[in-house]
C-alpha positions in Angstrom: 16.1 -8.6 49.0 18.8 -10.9 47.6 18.0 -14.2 49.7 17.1 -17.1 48.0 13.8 -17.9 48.1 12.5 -20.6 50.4 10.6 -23.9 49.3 8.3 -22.7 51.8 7.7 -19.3 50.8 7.3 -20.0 47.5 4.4 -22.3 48.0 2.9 -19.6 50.0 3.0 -17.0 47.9 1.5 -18.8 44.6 -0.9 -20.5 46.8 -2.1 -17.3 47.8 -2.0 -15.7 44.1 -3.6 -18.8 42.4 -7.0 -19.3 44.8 -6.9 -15.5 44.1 -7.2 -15.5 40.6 -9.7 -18.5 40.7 -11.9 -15.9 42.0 -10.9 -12.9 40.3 -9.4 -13.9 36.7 -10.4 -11.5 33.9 -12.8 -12.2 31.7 -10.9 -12.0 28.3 -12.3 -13.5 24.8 -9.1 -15.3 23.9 -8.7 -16.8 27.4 -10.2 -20.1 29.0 -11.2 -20.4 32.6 -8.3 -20.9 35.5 -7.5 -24.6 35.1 -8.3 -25.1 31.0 -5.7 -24.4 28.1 -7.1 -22.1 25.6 -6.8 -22.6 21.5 -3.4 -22.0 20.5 -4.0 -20.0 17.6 -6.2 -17.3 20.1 -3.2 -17.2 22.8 -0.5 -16.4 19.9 -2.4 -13.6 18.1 -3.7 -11.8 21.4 -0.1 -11.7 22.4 1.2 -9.9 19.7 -1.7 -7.9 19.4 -0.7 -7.2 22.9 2.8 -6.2 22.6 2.7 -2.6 22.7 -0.7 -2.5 23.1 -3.8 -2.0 25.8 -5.4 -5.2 26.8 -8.5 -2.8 26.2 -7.8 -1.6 22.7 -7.2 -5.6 22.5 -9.9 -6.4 23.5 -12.1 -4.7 21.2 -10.1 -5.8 18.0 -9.3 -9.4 19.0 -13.1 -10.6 17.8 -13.0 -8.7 14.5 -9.5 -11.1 13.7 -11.2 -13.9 15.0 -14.4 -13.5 12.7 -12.4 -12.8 9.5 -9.7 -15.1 10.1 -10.7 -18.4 12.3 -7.8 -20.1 12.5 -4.3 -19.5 11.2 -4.8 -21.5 8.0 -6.9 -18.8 7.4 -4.8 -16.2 8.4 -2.0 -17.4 6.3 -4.1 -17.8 3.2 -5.1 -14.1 3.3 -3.4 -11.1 1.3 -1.3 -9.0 3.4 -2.6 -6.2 2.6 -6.3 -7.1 4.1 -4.4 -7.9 7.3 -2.2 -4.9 7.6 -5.5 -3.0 6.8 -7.3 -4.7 9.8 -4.4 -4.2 12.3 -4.4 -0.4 10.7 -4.8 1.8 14.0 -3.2 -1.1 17.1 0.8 0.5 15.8 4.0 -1.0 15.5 3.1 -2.3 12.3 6.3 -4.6 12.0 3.7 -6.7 14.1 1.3 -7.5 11.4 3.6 -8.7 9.1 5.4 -11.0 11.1 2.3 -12.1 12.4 1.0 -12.7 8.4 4.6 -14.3 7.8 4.4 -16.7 11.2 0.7 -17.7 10.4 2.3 -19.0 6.8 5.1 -20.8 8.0 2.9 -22.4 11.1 0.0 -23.3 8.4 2.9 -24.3 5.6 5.5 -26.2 7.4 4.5 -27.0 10.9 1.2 -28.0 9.6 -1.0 -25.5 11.2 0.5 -26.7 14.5 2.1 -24.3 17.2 5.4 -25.7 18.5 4.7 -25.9 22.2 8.1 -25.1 23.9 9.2 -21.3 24.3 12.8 -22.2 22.2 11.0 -23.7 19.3 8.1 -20.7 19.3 11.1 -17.7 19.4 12.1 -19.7 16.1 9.0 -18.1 14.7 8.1 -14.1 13.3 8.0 -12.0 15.8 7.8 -14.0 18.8 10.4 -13.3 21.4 11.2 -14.4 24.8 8.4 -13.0 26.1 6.1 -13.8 23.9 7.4 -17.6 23.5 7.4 -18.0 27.1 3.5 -16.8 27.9 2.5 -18.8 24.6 4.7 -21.8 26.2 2.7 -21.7 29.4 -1.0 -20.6 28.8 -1.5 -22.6 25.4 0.6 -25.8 26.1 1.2 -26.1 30.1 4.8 -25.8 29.9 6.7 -24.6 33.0 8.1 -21.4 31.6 7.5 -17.7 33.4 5.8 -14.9 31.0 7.2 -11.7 32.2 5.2 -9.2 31.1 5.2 -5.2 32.2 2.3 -6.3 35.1 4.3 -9.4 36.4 7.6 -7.5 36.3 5.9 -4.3 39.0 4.3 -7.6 41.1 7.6 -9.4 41.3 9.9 -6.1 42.2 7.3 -5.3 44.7 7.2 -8.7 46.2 11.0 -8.8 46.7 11.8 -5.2 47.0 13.6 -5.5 44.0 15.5 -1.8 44.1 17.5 -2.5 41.1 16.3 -0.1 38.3 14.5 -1.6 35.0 15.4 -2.7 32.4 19.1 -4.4 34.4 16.5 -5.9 36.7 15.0 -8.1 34.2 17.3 -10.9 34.4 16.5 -11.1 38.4 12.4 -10.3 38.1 12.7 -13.3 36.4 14.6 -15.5 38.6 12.2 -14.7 41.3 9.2 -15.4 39.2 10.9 -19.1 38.7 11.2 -19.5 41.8 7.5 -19.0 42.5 6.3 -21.3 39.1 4.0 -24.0 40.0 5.1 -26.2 37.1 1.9 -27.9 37.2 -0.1 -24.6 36.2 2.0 -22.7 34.2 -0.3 -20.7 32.5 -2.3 -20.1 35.5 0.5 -18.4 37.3 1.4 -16.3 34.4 -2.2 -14.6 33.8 -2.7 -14.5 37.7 0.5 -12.1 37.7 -0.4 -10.5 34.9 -4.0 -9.9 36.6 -2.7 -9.3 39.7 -0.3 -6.7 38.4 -3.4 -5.2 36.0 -5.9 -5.2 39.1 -4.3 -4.8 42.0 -0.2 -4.1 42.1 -1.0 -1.2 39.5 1.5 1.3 38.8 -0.3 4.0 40.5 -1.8 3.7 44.1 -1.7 -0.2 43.9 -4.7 -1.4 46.7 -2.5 -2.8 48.7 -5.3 -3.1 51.3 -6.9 -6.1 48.4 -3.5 -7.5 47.8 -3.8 -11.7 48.3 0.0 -11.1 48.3 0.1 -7.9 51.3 1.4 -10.3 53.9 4.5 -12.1 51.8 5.5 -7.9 50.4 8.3 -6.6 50.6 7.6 -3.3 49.4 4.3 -3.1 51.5 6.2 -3.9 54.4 9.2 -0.5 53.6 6.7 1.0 52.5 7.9 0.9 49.0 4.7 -0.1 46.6 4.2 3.1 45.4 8.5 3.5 44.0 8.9 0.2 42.8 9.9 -0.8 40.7 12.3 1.8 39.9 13.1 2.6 36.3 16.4 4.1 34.8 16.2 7.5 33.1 14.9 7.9 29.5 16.0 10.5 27.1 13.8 13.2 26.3 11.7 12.4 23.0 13.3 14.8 20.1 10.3 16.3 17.6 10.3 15.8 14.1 8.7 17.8 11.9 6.9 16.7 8.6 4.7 17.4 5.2 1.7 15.6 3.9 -0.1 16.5 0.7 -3.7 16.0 0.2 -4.4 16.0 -3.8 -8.2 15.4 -4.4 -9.8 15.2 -7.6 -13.2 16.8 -8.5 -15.1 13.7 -8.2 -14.0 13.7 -4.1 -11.1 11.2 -4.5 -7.6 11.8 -2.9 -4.6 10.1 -3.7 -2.8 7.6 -1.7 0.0 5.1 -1.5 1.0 2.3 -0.2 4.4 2.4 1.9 7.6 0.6 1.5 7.3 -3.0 3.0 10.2 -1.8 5.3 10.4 1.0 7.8 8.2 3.3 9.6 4.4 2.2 9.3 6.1 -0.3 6.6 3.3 -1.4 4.4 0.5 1.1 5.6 -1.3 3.4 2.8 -1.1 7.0 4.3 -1.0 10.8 2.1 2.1 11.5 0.6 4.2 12.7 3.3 7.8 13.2 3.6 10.7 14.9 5.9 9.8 12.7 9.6 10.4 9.3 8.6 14.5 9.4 7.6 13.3 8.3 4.2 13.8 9.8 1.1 10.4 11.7 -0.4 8.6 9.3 -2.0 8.8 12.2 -5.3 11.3 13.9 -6.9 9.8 17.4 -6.9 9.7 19.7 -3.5 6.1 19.0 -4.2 4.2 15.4 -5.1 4.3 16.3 -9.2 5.8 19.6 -8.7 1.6 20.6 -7.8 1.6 23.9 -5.7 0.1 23.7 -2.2 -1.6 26.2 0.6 -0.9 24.8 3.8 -3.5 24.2 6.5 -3.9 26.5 9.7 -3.4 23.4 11.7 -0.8 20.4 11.6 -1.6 17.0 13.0 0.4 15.9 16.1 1.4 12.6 16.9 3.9 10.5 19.4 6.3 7.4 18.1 8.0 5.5 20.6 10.9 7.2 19.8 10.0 10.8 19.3 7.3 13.7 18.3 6.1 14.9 15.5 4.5 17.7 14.1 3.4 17.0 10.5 2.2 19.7 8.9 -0.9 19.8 5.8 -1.2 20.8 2.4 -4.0 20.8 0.4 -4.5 21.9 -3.4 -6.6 25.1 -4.0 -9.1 23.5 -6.1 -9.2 19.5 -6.7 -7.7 18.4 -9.7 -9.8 18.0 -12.8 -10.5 14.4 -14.3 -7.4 15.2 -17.3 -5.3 16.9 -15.1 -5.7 13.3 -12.5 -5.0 10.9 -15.8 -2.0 13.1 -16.9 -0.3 12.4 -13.3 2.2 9.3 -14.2 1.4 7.8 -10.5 4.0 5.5 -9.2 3.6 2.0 -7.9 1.7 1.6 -5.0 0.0 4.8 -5.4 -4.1 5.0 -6.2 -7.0 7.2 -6.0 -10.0 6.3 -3.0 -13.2 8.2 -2.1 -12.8 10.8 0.4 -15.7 10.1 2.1 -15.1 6.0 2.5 -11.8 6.5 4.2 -12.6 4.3 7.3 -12.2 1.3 5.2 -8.9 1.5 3.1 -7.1 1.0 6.9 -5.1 4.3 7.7 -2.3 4.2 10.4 -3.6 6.3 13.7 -1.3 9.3 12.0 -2.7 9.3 8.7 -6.6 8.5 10.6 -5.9 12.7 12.1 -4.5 13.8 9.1 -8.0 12.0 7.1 -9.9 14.4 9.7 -8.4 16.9 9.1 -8.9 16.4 5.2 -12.4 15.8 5.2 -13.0 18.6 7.5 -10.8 21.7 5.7 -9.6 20.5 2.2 -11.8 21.6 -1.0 
């Protein structure tokens, strides 16, 4: 469907989707109710905590931030490290520290004051168009569309939209202008999202619940369950990978801390090497040239990008406490207790690998 769309439709169709979600609207802790703006500082961290990210897995994380951390003063003011170790286990890591370096430059130079308009916000870490636009319109009422994976399936749907993502984007979002109520911005964008979350889902959408069934497209050809159509992605390539648990006889293990930059940049893991494109993080074949049995089993894991098997080795016998003190560790490397490895804020990867540890190594 390539016809503008009518004045009249418009108001029809986000009349329809608004007295919906005044009814319906998820119940989410950083959220207000349809018709209030929420606290800035909640809006802008659950949306990068949700880039990438279940709204459920979200959920569950969002309070634990909001208890340490109250406000993005706060935020700013604490060490990096705590933060990357709290966001350890949500992914994309790149997230946390942009959201540690944006939380300093809102608390430092903008006075611990959000800029309200989406250009001003995409001047920030890690907020893009995206993100600017739904922090735009749901924190500060401005008339901007937040096209998010949910609103894109509910606007192709709509308009039978038959263009393949991602070169639909720049049309999704036309439409979705075209139905923005400018006087609640941030209303329409969460009632999409909802809508698309509830309802228009990507599998056997209810059509039969739909506020929108009578104004769609796609419900009308037939289409719901095709749309929107996606072009094809190339097959993930596996990687394969080594990780080296060294424990001493006092049940520590040794661990370091990442480069800043990269894969799980910043997050403490086992010395690993050979999956990331990195050079080894030693200069033996070996951490310290130590010899290694490798365990039965290797620890399996999906990147956006590709697969990876990483496979295990373990020392015969832990280390004894001279052998430990004559290792010349390098920065960022330190010893922890096995058995208090929930709190030192392992990556997902590193969490199965720390299983695997606890339950086979010596």
């Amino acid at each position: 469907m390539n016809k503008p769309v009518s004045n009249k439709q418009a108001e029809a169709i986000a009349s329809a989707l608004l007295d919906w979600y005044a009814s319906h609207a998820r119940t989410l802790p950083w959220r207000a109710p349809p018709g209030r703006q929420p606290d800035p500082y909640h809006v802008w961290l659950s949306e990068i905590m949700l880039q990438q990210t279940t709204v459920a897995t979200v959920r569950r994380r969002f309070d634990d931030f909001i208890r340490r951390w109250p406000n993005v003063r706060a935020l700013a003011a604490a060490p990096l490290e705590e933060v990357m170790a709290a966001w350890a286990g949500l992914g994309y890591y790149a997230r946390a520290r942009n959201l540690h370096k944006c939380a300093q430059v809102v608390a430092g130079e903008l006075g611990g004051r959000f800029p309200d308009t989406p250009q001003a916000l995409q001047e920030l870490p890690g907020i893009g168009p995206y993100t600017a636009g739904a922090i735009a319109a749901i924190a500060f009422g401005h008339p901007a569309v937040a096209m998010d994976t949910n609103a894109e399936r509910v606007i192709a749907r709509l308009f039978a939209v038959e263009e393949p993502l991602p070169d639909a984007k720049p049309r999704l979002r036309a439409l979705a202008e075209a139905l923005l109520r400018p006087h609640v911005p941030g209303d329409f964008a969460q009632a999409l999202m909802d809508l698309g979350a509830m309802i228009c889902t990507a599998r056997k959408p209810a059509c039969g619940s739909c506020p929108l069934r009578a104004s769609c497209a796609a419900h009308a050809g037939r289409l719901a369950e095709v749309l929107p159509r996606r072009a094809r992605k190339a097959a993930r390539p596996t990687r394969v990978g080594d990780a080296f648990f060294i424990t001493r006889v006092d049940s520590h293990v040794l661990l370091r801390r990442r480069p800043a930059r990269g894969m799980l940049g910043g997050m403490v893991e086992f010395p690993s090497s050979g999956w990331d494109g990195q050079p080894a993080p030693f200069d033996d074949d070996t951490p310290f040239g130590l010899a290694f049995e490798q365990l039965a089993s290797e620890v399996r894991h999906t990147f956006t990008h590709f697969h990876l098997c990483l496979k295990l080795h373990h020392l015969a016998e832990p280390l004894g406490e001279r052998q430990a003190a004559a290792l010349a560790l390098p920065r960022g490397w330190f010893w922890h207790p096995v058995g208090d490895m929930d709190t030192v804020g392992l990556p997902t990867l590193m969490r199965k690998a720390s299983t695997f540890l606890r339950e086979h190594a010596p």
